[in-house]
Every structure is written in C-alpha cells, then in structure tokens.
BALO-741771 format. One record per residue: residue number from 0; x, y, z of N, C-alpha, C, CB in turn; residue in one letter. Coordinates in steps of 0.02 Angstrom, whole numbers. Glycine has a CB too. Example, Ala and Ser with C-alpha at 12.3 -4.5 7.8 and 13.67 -1.06 7.14 Angstrom:
REM residues 2
<i = 0&n_east = 660&n_north = -284&n_up = 390&ca_east = 615&ca_north = -225&ca_up = 390&c_east = 660&c_north = -165&c_up = 390&cb_east = 565&cb_north = -224&cb_up = 452&aa = a>
<i = 1&n_east = 642&n_north = -112&n_up = 354&ca_east = 684&ca_north = -53&ca_up = 357&c_east = 645&c_north = 2&c_up = 394&cb_east = 704&cb_north = -30&cb_up = 286&aa = s>
***
This chain:
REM residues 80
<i = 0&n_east = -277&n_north = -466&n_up = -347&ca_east = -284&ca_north = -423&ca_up = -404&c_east = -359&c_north = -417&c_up = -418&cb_east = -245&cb_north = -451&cb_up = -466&aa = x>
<i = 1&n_east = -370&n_north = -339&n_up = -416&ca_east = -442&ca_north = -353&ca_up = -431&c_east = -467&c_north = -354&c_up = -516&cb_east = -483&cb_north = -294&cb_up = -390&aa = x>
<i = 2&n_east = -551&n_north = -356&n_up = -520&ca_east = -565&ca_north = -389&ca_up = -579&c_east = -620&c_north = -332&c_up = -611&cb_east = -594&cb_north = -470&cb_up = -564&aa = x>
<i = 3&n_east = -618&n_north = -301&n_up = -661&ca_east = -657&ca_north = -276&ca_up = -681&c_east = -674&c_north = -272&c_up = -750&cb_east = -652&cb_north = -236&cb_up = -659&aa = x>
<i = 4&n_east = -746&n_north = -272&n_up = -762&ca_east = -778&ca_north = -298&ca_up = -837&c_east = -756&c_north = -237&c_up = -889&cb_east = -878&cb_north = -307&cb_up = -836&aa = x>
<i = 5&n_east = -751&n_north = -269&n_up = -930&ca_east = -701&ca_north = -226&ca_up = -1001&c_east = -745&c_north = -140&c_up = -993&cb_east = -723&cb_north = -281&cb_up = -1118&aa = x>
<i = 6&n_east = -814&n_north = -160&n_up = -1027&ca_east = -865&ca_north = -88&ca_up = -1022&c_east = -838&c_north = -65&c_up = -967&cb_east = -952&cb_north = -93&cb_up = -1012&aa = x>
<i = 7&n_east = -839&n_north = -87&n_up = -882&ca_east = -838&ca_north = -11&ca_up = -857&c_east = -745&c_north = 7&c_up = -849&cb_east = -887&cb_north = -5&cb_up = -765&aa = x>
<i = 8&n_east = -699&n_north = -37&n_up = -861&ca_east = -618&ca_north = -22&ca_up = -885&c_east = -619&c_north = 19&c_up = -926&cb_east = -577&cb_north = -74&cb_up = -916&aa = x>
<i = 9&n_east = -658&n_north = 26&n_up = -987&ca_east = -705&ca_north = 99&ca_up = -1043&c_east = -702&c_north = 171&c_up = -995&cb_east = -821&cb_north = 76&cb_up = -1060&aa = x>
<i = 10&n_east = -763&n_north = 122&n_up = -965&ca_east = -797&ca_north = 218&ca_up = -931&c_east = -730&c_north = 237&c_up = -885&cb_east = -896&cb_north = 219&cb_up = -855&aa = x>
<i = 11&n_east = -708&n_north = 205&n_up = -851&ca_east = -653&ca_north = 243&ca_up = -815&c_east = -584&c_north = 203&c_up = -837&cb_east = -667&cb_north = 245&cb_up = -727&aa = x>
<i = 12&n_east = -580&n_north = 215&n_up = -881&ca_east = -486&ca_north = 218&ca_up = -902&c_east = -457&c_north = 245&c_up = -863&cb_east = -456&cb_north = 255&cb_up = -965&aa = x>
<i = 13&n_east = -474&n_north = 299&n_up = -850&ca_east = -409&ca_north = 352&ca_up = -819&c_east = -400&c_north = 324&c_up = -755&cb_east = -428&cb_north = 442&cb_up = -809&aa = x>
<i = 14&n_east = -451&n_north = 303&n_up = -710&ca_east = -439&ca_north = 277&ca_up = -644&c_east = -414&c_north = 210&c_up = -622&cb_east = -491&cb_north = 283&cb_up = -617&aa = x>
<i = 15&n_east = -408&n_north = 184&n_up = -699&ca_east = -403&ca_north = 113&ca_up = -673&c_east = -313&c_north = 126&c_up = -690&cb_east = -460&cb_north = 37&cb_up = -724&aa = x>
<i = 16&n_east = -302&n_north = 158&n_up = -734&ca_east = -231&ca_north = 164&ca_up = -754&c_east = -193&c_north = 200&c_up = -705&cb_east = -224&cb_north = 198&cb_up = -817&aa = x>
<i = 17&n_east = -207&n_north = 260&n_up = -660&ca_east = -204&ca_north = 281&ca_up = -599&c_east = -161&c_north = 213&c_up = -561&cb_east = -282&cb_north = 302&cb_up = -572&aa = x>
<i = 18&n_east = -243&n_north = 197&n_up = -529&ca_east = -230&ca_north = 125&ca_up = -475&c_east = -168&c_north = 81&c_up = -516&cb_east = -318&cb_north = 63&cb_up = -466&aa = x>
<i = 19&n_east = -162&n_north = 76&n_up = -555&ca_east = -98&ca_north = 18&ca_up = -602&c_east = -44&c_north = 42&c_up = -584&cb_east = -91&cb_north = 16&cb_up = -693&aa = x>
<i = 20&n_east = -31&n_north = 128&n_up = -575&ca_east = 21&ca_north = 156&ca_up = -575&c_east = 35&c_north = 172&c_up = -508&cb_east = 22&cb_north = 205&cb_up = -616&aa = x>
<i = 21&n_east = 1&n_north = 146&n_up = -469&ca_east = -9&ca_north = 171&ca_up = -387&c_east = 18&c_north = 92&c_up = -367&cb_east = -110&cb_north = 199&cb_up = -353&aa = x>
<i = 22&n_east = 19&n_north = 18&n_up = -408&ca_east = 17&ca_north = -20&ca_up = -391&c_east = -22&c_north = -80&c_up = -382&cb_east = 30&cb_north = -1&cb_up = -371&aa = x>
<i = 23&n_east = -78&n_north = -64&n_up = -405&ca_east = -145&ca_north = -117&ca_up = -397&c_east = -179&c_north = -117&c_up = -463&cb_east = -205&cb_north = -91&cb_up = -336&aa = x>
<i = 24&n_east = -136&n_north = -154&n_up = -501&ca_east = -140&ca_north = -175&ca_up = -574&c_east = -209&c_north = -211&c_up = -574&cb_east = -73&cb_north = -227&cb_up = -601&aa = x>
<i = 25&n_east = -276&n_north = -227&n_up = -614&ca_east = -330&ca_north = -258&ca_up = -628&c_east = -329&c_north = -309&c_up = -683&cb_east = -374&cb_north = -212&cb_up = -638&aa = x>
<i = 26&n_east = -366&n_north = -374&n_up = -680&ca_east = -387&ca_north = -397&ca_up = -728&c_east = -443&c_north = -385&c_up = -762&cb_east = -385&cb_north = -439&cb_up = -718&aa = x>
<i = 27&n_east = -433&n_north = -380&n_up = -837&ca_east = -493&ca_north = -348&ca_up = -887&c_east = -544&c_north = -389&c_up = -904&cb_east = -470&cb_north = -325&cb_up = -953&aa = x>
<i = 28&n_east = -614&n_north = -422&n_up = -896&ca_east = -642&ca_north = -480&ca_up = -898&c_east = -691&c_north = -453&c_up = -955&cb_east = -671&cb_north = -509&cb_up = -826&aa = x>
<i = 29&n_east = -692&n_north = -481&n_up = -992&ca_east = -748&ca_north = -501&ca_up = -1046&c_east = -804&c_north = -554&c_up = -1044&cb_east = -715&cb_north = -521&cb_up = -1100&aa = x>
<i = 30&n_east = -868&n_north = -569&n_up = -1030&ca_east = -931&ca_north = -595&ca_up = -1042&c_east = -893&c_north = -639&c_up = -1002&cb_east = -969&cb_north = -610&cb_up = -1115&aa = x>
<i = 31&n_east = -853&n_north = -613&n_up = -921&ca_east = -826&ca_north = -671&ca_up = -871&c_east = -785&c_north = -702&c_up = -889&cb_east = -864&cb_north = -718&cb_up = -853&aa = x>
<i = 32&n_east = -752&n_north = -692&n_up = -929&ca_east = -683&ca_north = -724&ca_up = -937&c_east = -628&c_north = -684&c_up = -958&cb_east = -684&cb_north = -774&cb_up = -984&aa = x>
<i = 33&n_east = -563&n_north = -685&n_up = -905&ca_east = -512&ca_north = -669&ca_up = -916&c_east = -485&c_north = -660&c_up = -974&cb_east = -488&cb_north = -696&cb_up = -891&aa = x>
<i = 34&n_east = -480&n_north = -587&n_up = -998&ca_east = -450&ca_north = -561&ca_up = -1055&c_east = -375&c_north = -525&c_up = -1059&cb_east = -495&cb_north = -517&cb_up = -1075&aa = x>
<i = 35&n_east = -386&n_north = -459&n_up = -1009&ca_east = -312&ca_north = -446&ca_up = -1023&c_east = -272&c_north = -408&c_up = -939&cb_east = -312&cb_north = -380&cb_up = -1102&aa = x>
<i = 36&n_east = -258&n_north = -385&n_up = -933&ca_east = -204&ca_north = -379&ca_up = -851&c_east = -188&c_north = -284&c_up = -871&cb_east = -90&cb_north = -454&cb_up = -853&aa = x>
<i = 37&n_east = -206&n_north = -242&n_up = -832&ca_east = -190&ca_north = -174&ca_up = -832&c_east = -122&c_north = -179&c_up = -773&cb_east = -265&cb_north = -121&cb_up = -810&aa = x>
<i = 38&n_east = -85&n_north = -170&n_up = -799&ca_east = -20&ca_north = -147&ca_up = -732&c_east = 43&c_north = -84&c_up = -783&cb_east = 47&cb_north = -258&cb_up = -698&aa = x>
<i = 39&n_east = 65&n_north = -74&n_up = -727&ca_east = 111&ca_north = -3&ca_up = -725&c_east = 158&c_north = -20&c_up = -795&cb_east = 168&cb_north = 8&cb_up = -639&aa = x>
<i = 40&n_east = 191&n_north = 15&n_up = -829&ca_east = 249&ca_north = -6&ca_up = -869&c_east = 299&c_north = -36&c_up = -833&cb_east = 278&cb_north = 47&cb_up = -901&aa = x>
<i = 41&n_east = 306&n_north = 26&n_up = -762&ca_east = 365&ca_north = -9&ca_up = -717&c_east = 358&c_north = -87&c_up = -711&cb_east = 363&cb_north = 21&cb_up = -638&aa = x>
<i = 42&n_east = 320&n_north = -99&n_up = -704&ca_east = 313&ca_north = -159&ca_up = -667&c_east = 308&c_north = -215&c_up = -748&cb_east = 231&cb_north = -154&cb_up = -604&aa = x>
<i = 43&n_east = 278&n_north = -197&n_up = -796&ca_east = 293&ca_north = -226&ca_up = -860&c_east = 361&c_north = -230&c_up = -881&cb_east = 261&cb_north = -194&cb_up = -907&aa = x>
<i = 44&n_east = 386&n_north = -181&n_up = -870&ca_east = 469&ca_north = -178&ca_up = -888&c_east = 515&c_north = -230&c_up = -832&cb_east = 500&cb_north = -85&cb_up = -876&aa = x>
<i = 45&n_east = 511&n_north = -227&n_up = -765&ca_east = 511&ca_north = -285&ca_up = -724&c_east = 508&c_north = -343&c_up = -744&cb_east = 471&cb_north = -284&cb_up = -688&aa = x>
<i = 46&n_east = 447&n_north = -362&n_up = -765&ca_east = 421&ca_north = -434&ca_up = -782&c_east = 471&c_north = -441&c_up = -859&cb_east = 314&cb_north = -439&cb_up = -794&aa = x>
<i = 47&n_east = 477&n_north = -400&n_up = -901&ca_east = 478&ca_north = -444&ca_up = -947&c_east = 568&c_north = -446&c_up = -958&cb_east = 426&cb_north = -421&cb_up = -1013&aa = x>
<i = 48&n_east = 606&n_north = -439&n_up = -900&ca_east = 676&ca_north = -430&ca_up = -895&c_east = 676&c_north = -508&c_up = -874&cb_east = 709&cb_north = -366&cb_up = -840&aa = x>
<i = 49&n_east = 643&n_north = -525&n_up = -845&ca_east = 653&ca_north = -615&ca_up = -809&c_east = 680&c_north = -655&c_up = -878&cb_east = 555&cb_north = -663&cb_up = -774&aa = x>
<i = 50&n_east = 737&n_north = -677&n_up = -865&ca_east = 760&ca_north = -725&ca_up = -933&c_east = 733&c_north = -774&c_up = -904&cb_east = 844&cb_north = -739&cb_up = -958&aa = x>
<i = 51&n_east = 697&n_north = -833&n_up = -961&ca_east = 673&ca_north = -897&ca_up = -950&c_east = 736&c_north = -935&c_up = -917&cb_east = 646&cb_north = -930&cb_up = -1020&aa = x>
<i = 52&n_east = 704&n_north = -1007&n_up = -895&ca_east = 733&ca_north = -1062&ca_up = -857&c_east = 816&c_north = -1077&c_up = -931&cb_east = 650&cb_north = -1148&cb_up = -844&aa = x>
<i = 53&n_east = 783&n_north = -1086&n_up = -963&ca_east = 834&ca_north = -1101&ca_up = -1039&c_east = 890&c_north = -1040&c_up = -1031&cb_east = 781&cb_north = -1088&cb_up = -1131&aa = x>
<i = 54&n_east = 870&n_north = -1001&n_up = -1019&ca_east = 949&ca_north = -945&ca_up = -1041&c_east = 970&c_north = -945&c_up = -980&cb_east = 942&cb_north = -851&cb_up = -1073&aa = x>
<i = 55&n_east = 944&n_north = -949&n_up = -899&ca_east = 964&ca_north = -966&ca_up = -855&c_east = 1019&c_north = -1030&c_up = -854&cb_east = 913&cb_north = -970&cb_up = -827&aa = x>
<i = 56&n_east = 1001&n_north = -1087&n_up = -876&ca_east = 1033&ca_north = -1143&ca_up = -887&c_east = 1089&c_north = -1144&c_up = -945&cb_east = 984&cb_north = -1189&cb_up = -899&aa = x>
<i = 57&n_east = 1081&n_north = -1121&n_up = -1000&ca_east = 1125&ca_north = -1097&ca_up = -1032&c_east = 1193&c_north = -1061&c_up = -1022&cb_east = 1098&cb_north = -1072&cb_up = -1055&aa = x>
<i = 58&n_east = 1187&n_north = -1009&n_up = -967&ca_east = 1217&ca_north = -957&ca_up = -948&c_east = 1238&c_north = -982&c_up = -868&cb_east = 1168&cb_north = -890&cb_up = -959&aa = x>
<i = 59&n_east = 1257&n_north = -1053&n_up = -870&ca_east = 1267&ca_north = -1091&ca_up = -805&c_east = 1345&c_north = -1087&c_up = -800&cb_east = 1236&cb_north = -1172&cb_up = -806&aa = x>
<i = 60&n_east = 1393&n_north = -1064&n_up = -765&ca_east = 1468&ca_north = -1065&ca_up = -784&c_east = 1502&c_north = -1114&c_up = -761&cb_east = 1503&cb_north = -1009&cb_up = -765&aa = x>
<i = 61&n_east = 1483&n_north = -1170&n_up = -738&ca_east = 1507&ca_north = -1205&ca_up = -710&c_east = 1525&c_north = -1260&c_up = -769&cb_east = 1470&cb_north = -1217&cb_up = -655&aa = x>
<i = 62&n_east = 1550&n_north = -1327&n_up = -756&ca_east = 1577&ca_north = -1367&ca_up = -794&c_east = 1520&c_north = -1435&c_up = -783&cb_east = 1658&cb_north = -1374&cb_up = -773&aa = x>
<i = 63&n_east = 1537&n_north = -1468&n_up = -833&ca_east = 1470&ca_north = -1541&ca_up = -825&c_east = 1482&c_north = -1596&c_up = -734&cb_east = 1498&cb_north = -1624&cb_up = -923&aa = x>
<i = 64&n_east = 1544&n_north = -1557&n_up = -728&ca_east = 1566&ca_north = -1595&ca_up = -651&c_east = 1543&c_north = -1556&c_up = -590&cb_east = 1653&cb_north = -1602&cb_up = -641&aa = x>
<i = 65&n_east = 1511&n_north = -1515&n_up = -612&ca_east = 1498&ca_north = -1471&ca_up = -565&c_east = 1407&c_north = -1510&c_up = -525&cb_east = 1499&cb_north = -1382&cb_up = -612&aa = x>
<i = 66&n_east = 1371&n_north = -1512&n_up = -609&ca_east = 1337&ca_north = -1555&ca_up = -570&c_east = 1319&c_north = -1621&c_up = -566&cb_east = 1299&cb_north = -1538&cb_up = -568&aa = x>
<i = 67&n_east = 1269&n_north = -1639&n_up = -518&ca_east = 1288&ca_north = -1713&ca_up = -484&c_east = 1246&c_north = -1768&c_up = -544&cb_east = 1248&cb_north = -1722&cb_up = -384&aa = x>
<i = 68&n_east = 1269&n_north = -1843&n_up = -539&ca_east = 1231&ca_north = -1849&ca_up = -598&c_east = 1169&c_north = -1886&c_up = -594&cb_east = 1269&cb_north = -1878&cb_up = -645&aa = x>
<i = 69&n_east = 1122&n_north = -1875&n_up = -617&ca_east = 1054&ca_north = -1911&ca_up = -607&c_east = 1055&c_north = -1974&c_up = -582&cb_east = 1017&cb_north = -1917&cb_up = -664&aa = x>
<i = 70&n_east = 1018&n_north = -2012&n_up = -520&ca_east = 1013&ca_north = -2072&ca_up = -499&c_east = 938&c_north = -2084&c_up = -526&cb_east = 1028&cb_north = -2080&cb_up = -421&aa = x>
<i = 71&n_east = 953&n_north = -2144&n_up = -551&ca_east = 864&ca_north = -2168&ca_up = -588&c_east = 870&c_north = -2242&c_up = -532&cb_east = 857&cb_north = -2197&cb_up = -718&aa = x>
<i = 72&n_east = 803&n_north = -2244&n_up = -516&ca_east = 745&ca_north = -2314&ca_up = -488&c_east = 768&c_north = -2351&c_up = -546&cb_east = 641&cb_north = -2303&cb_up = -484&aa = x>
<i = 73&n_east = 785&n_north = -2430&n_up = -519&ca_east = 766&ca_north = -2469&ca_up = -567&c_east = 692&c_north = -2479&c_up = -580&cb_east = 793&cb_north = -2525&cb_up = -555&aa = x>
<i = 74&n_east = 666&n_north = -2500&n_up = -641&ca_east = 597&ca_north = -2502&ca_up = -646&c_east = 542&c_north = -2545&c_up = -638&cb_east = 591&cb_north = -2490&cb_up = -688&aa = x>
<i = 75&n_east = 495&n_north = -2572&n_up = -591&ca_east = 465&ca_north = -2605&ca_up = -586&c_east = 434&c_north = -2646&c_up = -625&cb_east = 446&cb_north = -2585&cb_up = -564&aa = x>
<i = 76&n_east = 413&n_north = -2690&n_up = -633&ca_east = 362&ca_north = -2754&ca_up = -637&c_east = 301&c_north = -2693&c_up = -671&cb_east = 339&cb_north = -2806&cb_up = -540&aa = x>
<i = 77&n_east = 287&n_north = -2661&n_up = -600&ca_east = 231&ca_north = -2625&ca_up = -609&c_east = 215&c_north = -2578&c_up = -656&cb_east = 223&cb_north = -2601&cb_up = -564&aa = x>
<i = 78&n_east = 275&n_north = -2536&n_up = -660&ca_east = 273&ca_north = -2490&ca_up = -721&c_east = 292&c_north = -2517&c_up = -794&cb_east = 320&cb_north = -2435&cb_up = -706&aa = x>
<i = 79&n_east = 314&n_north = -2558&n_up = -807&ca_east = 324&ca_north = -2587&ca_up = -874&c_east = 244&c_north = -2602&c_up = -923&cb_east = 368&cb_north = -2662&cb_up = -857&aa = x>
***
C-alpha cells in the first residue's frame, strides 16, 4: 500500500481517489506518521461486514460436547 503525505493527498484528491477505486487504496501520512487509509467504499463495505471473533463464537451451533476440553500442564516449581 502506498504512502502519501496529507498536503499532496490535497493537491490531487481526485487521483488518489481514482487509484482507491481502481484498487490501490493509500495511506494518508501526517509530519510521518500514519493518519488515515484512502480505499474504495467497495472494499470498505467488504471490510466492515467481517463479524468479530465474539459473534463468530457466539453464533457456534454446535453443543459444549462438540468441543474438546482444554488439557492444562501441571505447573512447575519454576513458574510458581
């Protein structure tokens, strides 16, 4: 992903929003540090459909036998 400083993301908006929509989304850098990410809606609308790990796990249909049950190390000498 390439990187370009906020001022010239300014002077050419139009081209950088172009390239986003062509596929080659940019990061927006301020005084060198990562500020904000130009990409397509498509591809925003994409990303923000991903349900977290939690509603994944939530939305698990199986029964508590389904999975296996944690084996724990007894605990060392060392780690105590």
């Amino acid at each position: 992903m390439r990187e370009i400083q906020l001022k010239d993301a300014k002077a050419t908006l139009s081209a950088v929003v172009d390239k986003a929509v062509a596929g080659e989304p940019a990061v927006i850098t301020r005084h060198g540090r990562k500020q904000a990410v130009i990409l397509s809606f498509k591809e925003y609308e994409r990303l923000s459909r991903v349900p977290s790990f939690g509603r994944l796990l939530a939305a698990f249909p199986g029964g508590e036998d389904d999975i296996a049950p944690r084996v724990r190390k007894p605990v060392r000498k060392v780690d105590l």
